[in-house]
LUMDREN-314430 format. One record per residue (C-alpha): residue in one letter; x, y, z; residue number from 0. Coordinates in pm, 1 decimal. Layout:
R   res         xx         yy         zz     n
R     A          X          Y          Z   NUM
...
//
This chain:
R   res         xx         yy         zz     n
R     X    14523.2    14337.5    11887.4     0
R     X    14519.0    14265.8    11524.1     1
R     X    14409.5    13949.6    11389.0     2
R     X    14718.4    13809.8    11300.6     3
R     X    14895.7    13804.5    11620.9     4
R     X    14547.4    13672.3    11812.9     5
R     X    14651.6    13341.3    11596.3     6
R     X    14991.4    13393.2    11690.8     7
R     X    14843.2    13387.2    12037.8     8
R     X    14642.3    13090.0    12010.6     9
R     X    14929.2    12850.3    11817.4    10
R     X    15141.7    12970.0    12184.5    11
R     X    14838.9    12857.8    12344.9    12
R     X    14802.9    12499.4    12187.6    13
R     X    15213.8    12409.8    12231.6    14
R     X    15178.4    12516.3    12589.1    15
R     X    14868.7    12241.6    12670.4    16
R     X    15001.7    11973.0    12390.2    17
R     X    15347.9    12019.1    12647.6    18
R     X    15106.9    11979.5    12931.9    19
R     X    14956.8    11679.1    12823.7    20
R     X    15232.6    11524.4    12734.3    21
R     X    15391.6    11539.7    13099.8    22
R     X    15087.4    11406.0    13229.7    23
R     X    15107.9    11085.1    12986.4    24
R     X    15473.2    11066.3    13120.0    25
R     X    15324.4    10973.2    13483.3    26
R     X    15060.0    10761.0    13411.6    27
R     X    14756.7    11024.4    13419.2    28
R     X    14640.2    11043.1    13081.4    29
R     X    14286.1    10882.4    13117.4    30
R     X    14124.5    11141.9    12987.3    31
R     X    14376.3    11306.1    12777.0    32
R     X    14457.0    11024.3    12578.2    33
R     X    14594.6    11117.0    12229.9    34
R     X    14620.9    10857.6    12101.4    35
R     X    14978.4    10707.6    12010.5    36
R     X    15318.9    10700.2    12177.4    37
R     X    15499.4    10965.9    12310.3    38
R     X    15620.3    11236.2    11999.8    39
R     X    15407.8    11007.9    11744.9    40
R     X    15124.3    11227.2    11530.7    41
R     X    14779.2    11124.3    11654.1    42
R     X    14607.3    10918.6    11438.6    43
R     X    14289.9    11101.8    11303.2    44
R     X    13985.9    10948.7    11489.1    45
R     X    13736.6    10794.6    11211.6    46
R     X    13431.4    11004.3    11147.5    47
R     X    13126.7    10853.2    11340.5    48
R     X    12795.6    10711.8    11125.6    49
R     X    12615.7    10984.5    11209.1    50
R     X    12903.1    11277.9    11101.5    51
R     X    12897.2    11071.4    10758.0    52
R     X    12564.8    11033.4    10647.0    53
R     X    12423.5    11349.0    10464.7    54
R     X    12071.6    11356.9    10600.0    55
R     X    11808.6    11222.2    10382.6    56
R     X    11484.9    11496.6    10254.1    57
R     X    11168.4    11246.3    10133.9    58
R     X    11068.2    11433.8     9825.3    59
R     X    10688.5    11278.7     9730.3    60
R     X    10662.6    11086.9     9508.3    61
R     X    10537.3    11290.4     9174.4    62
R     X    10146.9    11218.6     9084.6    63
R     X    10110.7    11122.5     8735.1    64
R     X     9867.9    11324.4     8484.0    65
R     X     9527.6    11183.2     8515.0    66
R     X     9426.3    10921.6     8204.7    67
R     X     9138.2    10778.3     8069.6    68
R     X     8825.7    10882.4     8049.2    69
R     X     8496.2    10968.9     8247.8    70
R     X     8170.3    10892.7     8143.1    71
R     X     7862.3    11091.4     8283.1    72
R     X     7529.0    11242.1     8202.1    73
R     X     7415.6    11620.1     8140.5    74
R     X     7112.5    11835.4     8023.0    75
R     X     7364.3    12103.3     7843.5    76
R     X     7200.6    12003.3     7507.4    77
R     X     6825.8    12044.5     7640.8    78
R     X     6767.6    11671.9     7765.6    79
R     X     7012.5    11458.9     7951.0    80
R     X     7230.5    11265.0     7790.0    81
R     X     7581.9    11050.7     7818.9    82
R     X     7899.0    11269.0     7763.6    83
R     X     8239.2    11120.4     7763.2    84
R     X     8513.9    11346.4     7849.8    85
R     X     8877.5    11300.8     7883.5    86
R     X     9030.2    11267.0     8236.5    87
R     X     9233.5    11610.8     8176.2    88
R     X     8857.4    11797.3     8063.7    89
R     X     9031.1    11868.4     7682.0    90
R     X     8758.9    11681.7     7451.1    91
R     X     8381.1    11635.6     7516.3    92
R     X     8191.0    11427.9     7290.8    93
R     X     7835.3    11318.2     7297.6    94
R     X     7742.4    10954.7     7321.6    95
R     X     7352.0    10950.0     7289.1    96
R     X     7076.9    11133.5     7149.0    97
R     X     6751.3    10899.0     7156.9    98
R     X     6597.6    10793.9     7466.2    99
R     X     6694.6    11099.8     7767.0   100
R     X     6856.9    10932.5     8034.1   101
R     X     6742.5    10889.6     8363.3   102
R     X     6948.0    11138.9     8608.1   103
R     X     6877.6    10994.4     8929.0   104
R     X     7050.2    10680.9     8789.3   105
R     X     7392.7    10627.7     8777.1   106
R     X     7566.0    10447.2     8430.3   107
R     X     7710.0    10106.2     8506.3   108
R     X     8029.1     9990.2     8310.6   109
R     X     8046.3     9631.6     8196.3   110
R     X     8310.8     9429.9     8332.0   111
R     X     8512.6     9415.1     8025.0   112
R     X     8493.3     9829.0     8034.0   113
R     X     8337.6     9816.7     7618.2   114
R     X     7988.9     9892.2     7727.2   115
R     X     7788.2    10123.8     7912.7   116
R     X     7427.4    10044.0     8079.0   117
R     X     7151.4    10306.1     8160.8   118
R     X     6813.9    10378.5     8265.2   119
R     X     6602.3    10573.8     7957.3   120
R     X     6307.5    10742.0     7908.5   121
R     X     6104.1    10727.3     7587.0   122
R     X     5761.9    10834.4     7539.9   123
R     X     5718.3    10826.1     7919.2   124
R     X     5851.6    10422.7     7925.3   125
R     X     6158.2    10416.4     8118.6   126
R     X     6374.3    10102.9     8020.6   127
R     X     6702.4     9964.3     8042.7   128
R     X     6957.1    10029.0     7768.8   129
R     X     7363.4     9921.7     7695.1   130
R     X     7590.0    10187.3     7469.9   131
R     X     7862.2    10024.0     7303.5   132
R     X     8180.2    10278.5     7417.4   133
R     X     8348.1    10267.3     7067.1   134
R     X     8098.1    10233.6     6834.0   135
R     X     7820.7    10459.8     7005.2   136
R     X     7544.1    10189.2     6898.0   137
R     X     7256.7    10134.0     7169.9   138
R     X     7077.3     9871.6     7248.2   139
R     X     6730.8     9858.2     7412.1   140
R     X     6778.7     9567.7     7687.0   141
R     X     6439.5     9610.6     7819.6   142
R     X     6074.3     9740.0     7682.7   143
R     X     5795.9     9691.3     7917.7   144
R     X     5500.7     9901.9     8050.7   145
R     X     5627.6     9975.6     8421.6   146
R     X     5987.9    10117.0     8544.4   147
R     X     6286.1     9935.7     8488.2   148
R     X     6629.3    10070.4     8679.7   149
R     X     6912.4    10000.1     8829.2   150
R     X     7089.0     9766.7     8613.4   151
R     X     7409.9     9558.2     8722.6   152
R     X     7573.6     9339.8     8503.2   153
R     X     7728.4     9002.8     8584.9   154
R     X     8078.8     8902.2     8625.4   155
R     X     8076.3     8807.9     8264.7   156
R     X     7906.3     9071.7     8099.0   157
R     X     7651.1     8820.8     7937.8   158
R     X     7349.4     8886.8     8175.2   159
R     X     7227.2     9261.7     8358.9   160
R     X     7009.2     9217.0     8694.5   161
R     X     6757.7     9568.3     8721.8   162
R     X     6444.8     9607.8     8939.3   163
R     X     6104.3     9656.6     8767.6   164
R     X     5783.7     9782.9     8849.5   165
R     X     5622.5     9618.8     8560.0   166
R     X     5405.1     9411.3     8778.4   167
R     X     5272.7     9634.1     8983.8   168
R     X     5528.2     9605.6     9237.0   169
R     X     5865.8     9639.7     9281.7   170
R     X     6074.2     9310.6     9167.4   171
R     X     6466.2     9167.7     9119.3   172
R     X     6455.8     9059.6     8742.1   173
R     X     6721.7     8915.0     8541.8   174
R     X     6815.6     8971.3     8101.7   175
R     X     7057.1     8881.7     7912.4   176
R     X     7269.8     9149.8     7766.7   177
R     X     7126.1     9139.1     7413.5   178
R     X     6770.1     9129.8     7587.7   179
R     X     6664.7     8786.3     7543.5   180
R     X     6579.6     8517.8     7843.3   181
R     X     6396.1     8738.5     8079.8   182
R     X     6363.9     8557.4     8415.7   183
R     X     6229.2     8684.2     8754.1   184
R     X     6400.4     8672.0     9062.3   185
R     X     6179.6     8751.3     9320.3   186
R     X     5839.3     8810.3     9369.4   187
R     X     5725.9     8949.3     9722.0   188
R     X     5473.4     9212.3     9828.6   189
R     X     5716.4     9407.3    10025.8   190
R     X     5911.1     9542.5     9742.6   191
R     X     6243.9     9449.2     9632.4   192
R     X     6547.7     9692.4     9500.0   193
R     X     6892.2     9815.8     9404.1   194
R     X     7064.5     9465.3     9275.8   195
R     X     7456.8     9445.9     9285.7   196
R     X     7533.3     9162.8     9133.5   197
R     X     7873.4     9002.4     9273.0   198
R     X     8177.7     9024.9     9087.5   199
R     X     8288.1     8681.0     9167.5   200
R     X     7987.9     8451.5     9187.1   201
R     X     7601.8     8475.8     9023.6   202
R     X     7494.3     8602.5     9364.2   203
R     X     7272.1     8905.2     9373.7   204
R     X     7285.7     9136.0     9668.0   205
R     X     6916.8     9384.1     9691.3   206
R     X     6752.4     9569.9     9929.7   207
R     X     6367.7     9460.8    10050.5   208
R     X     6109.0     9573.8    10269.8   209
R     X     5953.6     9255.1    10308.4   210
R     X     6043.2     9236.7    10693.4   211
R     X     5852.4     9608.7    10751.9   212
R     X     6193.6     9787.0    10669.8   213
R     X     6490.9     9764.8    10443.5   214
R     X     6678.3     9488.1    10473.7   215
R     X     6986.1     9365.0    10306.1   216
R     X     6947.7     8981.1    10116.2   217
R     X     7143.5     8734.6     9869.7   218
R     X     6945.2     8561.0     9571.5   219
R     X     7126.3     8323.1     9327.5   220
R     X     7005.0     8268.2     9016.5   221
R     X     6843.7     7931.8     9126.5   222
R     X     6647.9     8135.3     9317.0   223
R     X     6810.4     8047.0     9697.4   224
R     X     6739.3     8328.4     9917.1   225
R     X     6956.7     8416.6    10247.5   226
R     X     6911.5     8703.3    10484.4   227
R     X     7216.7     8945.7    10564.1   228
R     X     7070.5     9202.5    10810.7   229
R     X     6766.3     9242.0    11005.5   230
R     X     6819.9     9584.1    11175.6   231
R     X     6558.0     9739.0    11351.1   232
R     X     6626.4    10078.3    11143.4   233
R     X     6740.5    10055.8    10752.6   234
R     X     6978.1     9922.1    10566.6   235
R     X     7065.9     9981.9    10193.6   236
R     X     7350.5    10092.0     9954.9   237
R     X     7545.2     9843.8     9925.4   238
R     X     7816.0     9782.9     9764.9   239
R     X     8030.1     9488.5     9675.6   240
R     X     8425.8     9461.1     9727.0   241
R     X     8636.7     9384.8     9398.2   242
R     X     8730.5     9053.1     9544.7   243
R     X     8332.9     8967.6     9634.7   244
R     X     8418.5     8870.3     9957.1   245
R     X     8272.9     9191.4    10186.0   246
R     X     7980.5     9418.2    10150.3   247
R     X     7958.3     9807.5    10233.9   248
R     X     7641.5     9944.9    10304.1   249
R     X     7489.5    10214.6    10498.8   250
R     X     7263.0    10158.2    10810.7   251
R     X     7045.8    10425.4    10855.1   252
R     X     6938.8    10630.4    11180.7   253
R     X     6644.8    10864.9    11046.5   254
R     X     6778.7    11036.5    10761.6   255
R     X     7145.9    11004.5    10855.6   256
R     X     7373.4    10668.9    10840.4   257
R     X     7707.8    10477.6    10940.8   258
R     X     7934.0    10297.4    10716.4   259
R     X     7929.7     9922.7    10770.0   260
R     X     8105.7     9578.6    10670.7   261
R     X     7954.1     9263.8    10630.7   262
R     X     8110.7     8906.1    10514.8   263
R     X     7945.7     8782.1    10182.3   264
R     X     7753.4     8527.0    10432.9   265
R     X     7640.8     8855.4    10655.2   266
R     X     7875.2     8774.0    10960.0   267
R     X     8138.5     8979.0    11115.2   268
R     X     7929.8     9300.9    11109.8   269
R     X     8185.4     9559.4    11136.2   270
R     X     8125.7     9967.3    11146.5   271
R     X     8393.4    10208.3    11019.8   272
R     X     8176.2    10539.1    11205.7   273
R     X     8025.6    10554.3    11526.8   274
R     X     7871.8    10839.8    11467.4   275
R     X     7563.4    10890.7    11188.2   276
R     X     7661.5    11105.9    10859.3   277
R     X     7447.4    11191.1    10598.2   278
R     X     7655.1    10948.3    10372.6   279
R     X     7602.5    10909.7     9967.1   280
R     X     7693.6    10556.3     9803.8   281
R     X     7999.6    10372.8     9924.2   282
R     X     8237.1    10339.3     9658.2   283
R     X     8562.3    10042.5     9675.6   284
R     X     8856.0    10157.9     9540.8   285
R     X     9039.5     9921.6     9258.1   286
R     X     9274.9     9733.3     9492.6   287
R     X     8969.5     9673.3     9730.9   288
R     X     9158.4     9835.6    10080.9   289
R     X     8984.9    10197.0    10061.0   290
R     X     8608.6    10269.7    10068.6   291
R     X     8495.2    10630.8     9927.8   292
R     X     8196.3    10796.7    10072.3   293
R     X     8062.2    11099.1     9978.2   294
R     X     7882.2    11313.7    10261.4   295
R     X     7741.9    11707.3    10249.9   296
R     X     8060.7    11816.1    10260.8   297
R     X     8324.4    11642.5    10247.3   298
R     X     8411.0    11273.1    10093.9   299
R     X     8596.2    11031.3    10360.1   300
R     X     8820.7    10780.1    10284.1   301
R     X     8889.0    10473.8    10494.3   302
R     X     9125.2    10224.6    10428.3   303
R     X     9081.0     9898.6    10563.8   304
R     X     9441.8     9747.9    10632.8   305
R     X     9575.1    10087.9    10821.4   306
R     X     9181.5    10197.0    11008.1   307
R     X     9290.3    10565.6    10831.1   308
R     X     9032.4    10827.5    10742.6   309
R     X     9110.5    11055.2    10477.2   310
R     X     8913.0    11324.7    10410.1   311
R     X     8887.6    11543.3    10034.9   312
R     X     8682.7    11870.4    10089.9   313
R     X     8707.8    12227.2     9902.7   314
R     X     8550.6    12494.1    10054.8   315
R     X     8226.2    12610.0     9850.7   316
R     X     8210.0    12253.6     9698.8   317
R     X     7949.8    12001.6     9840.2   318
R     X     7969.7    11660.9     9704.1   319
R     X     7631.7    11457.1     9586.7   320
R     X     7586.4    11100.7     9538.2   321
R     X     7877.6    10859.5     9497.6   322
R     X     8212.5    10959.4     9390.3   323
R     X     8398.7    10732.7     9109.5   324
R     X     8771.0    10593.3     9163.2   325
R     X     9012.9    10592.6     8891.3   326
R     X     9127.1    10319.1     8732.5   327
R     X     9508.7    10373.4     8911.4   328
R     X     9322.7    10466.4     9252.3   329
R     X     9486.8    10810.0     9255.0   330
R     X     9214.8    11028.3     9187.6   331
R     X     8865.0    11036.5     9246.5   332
R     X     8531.9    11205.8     9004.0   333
R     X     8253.2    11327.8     9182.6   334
R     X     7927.8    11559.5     9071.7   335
R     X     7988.7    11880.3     9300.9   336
R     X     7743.7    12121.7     9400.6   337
R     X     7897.0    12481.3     9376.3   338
R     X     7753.7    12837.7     9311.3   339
R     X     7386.2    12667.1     9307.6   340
R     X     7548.2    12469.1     8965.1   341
R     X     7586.2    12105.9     8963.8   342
R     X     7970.3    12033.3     8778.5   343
R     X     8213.5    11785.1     8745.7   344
R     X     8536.4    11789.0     8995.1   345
R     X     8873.2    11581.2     9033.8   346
R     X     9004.4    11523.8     9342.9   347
R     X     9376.1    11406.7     9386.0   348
R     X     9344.2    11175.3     9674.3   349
R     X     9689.5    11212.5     9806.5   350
R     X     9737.2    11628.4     9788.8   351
R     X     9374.4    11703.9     9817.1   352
R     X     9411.0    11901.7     9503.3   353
R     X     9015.7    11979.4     9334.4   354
R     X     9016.6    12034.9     8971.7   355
R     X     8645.5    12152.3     8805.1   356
R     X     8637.2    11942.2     8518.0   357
R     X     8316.5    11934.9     8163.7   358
R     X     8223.6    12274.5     8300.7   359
R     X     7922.0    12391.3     8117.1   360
R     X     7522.5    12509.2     8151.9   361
R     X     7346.7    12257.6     8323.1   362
R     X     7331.7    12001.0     8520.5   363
R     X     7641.3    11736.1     8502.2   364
R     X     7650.4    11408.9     8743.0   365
R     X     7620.6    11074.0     8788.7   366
R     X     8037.9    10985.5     8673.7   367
R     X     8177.3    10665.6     8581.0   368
R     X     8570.7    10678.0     8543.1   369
R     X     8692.8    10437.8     8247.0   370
R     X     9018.4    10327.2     8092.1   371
//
């Protein structure tokens, strides 16, 4: 049978069971043959249903932009470490001191306002605490004392820097102005006190101390009033304020390894994000304050706060070190990456866990601050 007369077949076909139906409508029986209209009248079309009229929908993601601004960090590529500033998409390296070698184990804070930069420095064996002005590359010596001074952290307002000292003879919270004038101790205890964070909100100082017989987390205010956030039988230290002031990250420690934790500025409402110890770096808060960044052997998790998600950024033969930086639009983060026995620079894109090596060079590169 040719195709032609198979459709003359099938037109035979339909007038036959259209006739059919019809006689059945005639005698009351057209339930389920309804057509739809009188008897001889064209059926009205039957309207498309929702479904049959909505193209289905593809989510595209949303495109990432380029990375901007610029990351601040420290490397021995010119013979003694220094501060380099690159841009976020690794084109153009300049560097930003050349006096007193920076301290490597300590990482650069950024002022509040993002103009300056402070940092530990070592001259002549005296390691003090120093502030680069970003745009015009002057230093200024904040500190000059026999003894270590580290770990600066400047206040809300820029005008004063918190640091611990060792200039007498024991570890101590002390407290400068940014221009280095009106020193003023904090606290003075035999059990050795560490690490400020000054709050961004309020002149509160968060440290660590042993003065209990282990490391213990405690607020000091400038007037001196001293309160007591943990007393764990096993340590507790890193912490880290949330943009808002209002919670504090820290790591409790079991042996060498450590769980992520959340405290109220007040101590209460001890919350842990793991329930299982990890050799965690740092916690880091993102910009809007609902992720916290934490940097383990191999991997750096992610946990955001409002959902209870974990996101985790790894690349195989990349092991991250110390704490990771957020940028400024909480897109991407810059961490110090151990590869290939070499210590570089790496982006991460948060969302497509995409790893770009960025101020590759000779030598050591670490410690990254991300700036505008």
């Amino acid at each position: 049978m040719n195709p032609f007369a198979r459709k003359q077949l099938n037109a035979a076909a339909l007038t036959a069971y259209l006739a059919f139906a019809f006689a059945l409508g005639a005698c009351g029986t057209t339930d389920e043959l309804d057509l739809g209209g009188a008897a001889g009248a064209i059926p009205e079309e039957a309207p498309p249903t929702e479904a049959a009229n909505v193209n289905p929908v593809i989510e595209t993601p949303t495109p990432i932009p380029p990375a901007e601004g610029r990351i601040i960090f420290t490397s021995r590529r010119d013979g003694q470490t220094d501060l380099y500033m690159i841009t976020a998409d690794g084109a153009e390296t300049v560097r930003l001191t050349t006096g007193a070698a920076v301290e490597e184990g300590d990482t650069p804070k950024l002022s509040p306002d993002g103009t300056k930069v402070a940092f530990v420095g070592t001259v002549a064996e005296n390691t003090d605490i120093y502030a680069l002005d970003i745009a015009s590359r002057a230093i200024t010596r904040i500190t000059d004392a026999q003894g270590r001074d580290s770990s600066p952290s400047w206040s809300p307002d820029g005008q004063r820097i918190a640091f611990e000292s060792f200039r007498d003879g024991n570890l101590e919270i002390y407290v400068v102005n940014a221009d280095g004038s009106n020193l003023i101790r904090l606290t003075n205890d035999s059990g050795g006190d560490s690490n400020p964070v000054w709050s961004p909100n309020a002149n509160d100082i968060i440290f660590s101390s042993h003065r209990f017989g282990n490391s213990d987390l405690f607020l000091i205010g400038l007037n001196g009033f001293l309160s007591t956030l943990t007393t764990n039988p096993e340590p507790d230290n890193n912490a880290a304020w949330s943009p808002d002031g209002n919670f504090i990250a820290y790591l409790a420690f079991r042996g060498e390894l450590s769980n992520l934790c959340l405290i109220a500025r007040d101590g209460s409402n001890k919350t842990c994000l793991t329930d299982f110890p990890v050799k965690f770096e740092t916690p880091v808060w993102s910009p809007d304050g609902l992720r916290i960044a934490v940097a383990s052997e191999k991997e750096i998790h992610i946990f955001n706060r409002a959902t209870g998600e974990v996101v985790y950024l790894s690349q195989e033969g990349v092991a991250p070190v110390g704490a990771p930086a957020w940028s400024p639009d909480g897109l991407r983060l810059v961490f110090q990456g151990l590869s290939n026995r070499e210590m570089e620079l790496y982006q991460a894109v948060v969302q497509t866990n995409e790893f770009t090596q960025i101020a590759a060079a000779p030598g050591f590169d670490g410690k990254p601050i991300w700036i505008k």
